[in-house]
C-alpha positions in Angstrom: 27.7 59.7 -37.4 26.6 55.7 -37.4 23.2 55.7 -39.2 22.9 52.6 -41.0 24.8 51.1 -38.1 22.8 49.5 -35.6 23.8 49.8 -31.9 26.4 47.9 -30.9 24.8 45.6 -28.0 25.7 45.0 -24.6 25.0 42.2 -22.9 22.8 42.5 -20.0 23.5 42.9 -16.6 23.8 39.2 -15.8 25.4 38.1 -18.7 27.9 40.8 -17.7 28.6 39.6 -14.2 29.1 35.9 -16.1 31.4 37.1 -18.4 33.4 38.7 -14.9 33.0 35.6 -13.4 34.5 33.4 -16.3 37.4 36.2 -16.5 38.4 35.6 -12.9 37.8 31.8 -13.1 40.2 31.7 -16.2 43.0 33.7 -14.5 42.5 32.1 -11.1 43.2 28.3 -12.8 46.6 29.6 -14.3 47.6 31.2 -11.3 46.6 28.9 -8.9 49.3 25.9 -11.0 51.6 28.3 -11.5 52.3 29.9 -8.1 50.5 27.1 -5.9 47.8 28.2 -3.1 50.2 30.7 -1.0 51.8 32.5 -4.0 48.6 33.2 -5.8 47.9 36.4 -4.6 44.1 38.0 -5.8 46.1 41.3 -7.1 47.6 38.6 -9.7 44.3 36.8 -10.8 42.6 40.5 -11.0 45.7 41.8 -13.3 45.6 38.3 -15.1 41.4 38.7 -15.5 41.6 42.4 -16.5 39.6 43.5 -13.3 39.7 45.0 -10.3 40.8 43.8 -7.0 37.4 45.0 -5.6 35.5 43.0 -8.4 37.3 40.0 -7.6 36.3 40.4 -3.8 32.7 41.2 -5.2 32.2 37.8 -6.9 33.9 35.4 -5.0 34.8 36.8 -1.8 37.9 35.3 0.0 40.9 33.3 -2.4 39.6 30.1 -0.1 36.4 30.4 -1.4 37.4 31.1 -5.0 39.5 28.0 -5.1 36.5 25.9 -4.2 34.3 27.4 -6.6 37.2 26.9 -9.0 37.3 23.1 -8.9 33.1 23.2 -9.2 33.8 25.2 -12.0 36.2 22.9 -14.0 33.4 19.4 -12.9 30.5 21.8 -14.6 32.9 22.4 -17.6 33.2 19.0 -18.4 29.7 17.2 -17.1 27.4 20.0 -17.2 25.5 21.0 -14.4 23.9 18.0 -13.1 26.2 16.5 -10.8 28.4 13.5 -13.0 26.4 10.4 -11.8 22.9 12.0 -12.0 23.6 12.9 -15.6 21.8 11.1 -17.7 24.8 9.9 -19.9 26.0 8.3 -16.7 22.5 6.6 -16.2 21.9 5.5 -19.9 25.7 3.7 -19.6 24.8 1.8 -16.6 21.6 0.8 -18.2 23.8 -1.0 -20.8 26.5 -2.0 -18.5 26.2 -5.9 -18.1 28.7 -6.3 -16.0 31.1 -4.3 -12.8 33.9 -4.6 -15.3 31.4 -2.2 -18.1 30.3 -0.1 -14.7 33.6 0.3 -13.5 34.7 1.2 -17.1 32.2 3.3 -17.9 32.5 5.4 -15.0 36.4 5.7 -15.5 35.9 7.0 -19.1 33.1 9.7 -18.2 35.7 10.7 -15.4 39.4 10.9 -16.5 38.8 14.3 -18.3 37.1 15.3 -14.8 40.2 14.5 -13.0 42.4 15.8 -15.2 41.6 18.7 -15.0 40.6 19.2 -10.9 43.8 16.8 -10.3 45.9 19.9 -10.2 43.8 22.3 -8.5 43.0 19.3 -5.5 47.1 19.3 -5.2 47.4 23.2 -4.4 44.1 22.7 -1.7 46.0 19.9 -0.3 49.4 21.4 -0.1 47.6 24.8 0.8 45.3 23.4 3.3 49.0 22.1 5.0 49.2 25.5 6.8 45.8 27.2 6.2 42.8 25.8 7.5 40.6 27.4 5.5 42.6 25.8 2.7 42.4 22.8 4.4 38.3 22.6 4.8 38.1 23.3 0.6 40.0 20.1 0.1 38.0 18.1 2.8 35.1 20.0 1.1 35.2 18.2 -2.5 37.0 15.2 -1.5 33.9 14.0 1.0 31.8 15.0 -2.6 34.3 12.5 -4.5 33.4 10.0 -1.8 29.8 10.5 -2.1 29.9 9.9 -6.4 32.3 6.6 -5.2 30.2 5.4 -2.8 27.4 5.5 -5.1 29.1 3.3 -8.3 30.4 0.9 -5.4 26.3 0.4 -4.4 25.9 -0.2 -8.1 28.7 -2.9 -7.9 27.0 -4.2 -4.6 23.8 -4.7 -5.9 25.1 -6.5 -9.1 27.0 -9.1 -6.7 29.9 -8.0 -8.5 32.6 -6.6 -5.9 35.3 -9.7 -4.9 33.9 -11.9 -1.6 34.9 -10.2 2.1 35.4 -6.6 0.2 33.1 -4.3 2.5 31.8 -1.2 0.0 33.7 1.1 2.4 36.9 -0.8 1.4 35.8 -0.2 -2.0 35.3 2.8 -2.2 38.5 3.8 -0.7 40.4 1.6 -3.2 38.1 3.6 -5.8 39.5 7.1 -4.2 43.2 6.4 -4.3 43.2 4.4 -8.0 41.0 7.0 -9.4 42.8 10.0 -7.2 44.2 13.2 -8.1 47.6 11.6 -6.3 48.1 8.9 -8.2 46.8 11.0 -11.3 49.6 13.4 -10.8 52.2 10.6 -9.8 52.1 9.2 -13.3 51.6 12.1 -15.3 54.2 14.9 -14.0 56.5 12.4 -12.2 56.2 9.1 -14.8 55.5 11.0 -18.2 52.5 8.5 -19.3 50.2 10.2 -21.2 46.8 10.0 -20.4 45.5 7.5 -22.6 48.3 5.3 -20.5 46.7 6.4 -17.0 43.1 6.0 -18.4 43.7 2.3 -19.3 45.7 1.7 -15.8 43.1 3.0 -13.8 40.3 0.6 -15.6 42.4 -2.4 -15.5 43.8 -1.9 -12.0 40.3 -1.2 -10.4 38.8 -4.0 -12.2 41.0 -6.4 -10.6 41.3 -5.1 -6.8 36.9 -4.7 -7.0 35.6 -7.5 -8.7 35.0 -10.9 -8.0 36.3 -13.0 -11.5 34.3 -13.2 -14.4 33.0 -16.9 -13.4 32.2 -15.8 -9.7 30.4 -12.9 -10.6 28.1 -14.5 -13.1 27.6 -16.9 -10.3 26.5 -14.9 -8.5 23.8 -13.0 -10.0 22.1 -16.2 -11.2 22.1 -17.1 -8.0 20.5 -14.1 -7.4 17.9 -14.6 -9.7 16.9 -17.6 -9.4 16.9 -18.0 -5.3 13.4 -17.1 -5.6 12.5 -20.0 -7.7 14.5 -22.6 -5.5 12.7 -21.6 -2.4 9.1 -22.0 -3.7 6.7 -24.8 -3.9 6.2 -26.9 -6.4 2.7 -25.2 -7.5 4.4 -21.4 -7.7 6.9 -23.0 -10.1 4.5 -24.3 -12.5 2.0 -22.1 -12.1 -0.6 -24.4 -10.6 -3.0 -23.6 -8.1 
């Protein structure tokens, strides 16, 4: 007999079903990098996760649909659940950030563990997506949500009259997609060997220079800005007179 002992306790239901989920999420990450999309098979990930097949099925459905929820996993590991630029790190940074250069860096530094982590998992949805269209709509799927986060710290940069003269923000933020990419990511890390620290400091220093206008411009710029206001009025809205 246990007296003495209290019951051991069990978590409830939902805490249960979590506990599956992060199982299956677990398993699915190493299986997904180590056999790609196609060689991944759900019999692995169950065997890898200690479930059932049939669980796995329960909670995520198809392997399509578990890969997407995989790479929102691995962004909510990192930033939490509020999406990365409506975090309130992300605003309190921008805040402070006196100039694109501090924007641009700022964002970089809250998202290089971000991408490298997803990097991976975005290469076996684009490889996978080559032949399966399901595949294929997962990787569409979070790269239009990478464009939507770019867009928004390229309206940041517009607003601050810091991106470089003639650069349309569209331009930008596909400049911003391929420099801070999964591709590129990849390139120098499995094919180059730089370490991340390496690829961090690229990425700030190369984005700086293809966005921004230089330092001299861009503080043109915004006192322009500020003070076009002044220039255009009359002489009694300057001094205050009546």
């Amino acid at each position: 007999m246990n007296e003495g002992k209290p019951p051991k306790r069990r978590g409830t239901r939902r805490e249960q079903a979590d506990e599956s989920r992060r199982k299956v999420l677990t398993a699915a990450y190493s299986t997904f990098l180590e056999y790609g999309y196609h060689g991944a098979t759900m019999a692995e990930i169950a065997a890898r996760s200690g479930l059932a097949v049939q669980t796995v099925s329960y909670f995520f459905g198809t392997k399509p649909r578990l890969l997407s929820e995989l790479v929102t996993a691995a962004v909510r590991f990192q930033m939490g659940d509020a999406p990365p630029l409506e975090s309130d790190k992300w605003e309190r940074a921008v805040d402070r950030a006196d100039t694109g250069a501090h924007v641009l860096e700022t964002f970089v530094d809250l998202g290089h563990e971000v991408l490298r982590i997803v990097s991976p998992l975005m290469d076996v949805a684009r490889i996978g997506g080559l032949t399966d269209p399901d595949v294929a709509e997962v990787h569409r799927f979070h790269e239009a949500w990478r464009r939507r986060d770019f867009e928004h710290v390229v309206g940041v940069l517009e607003e601050r009259g810091a991106l470089k003269e003639g650069l349309a923000a569209p331009r930008a933020a596909d400049v911003m997609l391929s420099v801070f990419g999964p591709e590129l990511y990849l390139a120098f890390s499995r094919g180059r060997g730089w370490s991340d620290d390496e690829i961090k400091a690229w990425m700030r220093g190369t984005l700086v220079e293809l966005l921004l206008r230089p330092p001299s411009a861009a503080a043109s710029t915004a006192t322009t800005g500020a003070t076009a206001g002044t220039e255009a009025a009359p002489p009694h809205a300057r001094d205050g007179s009546a």
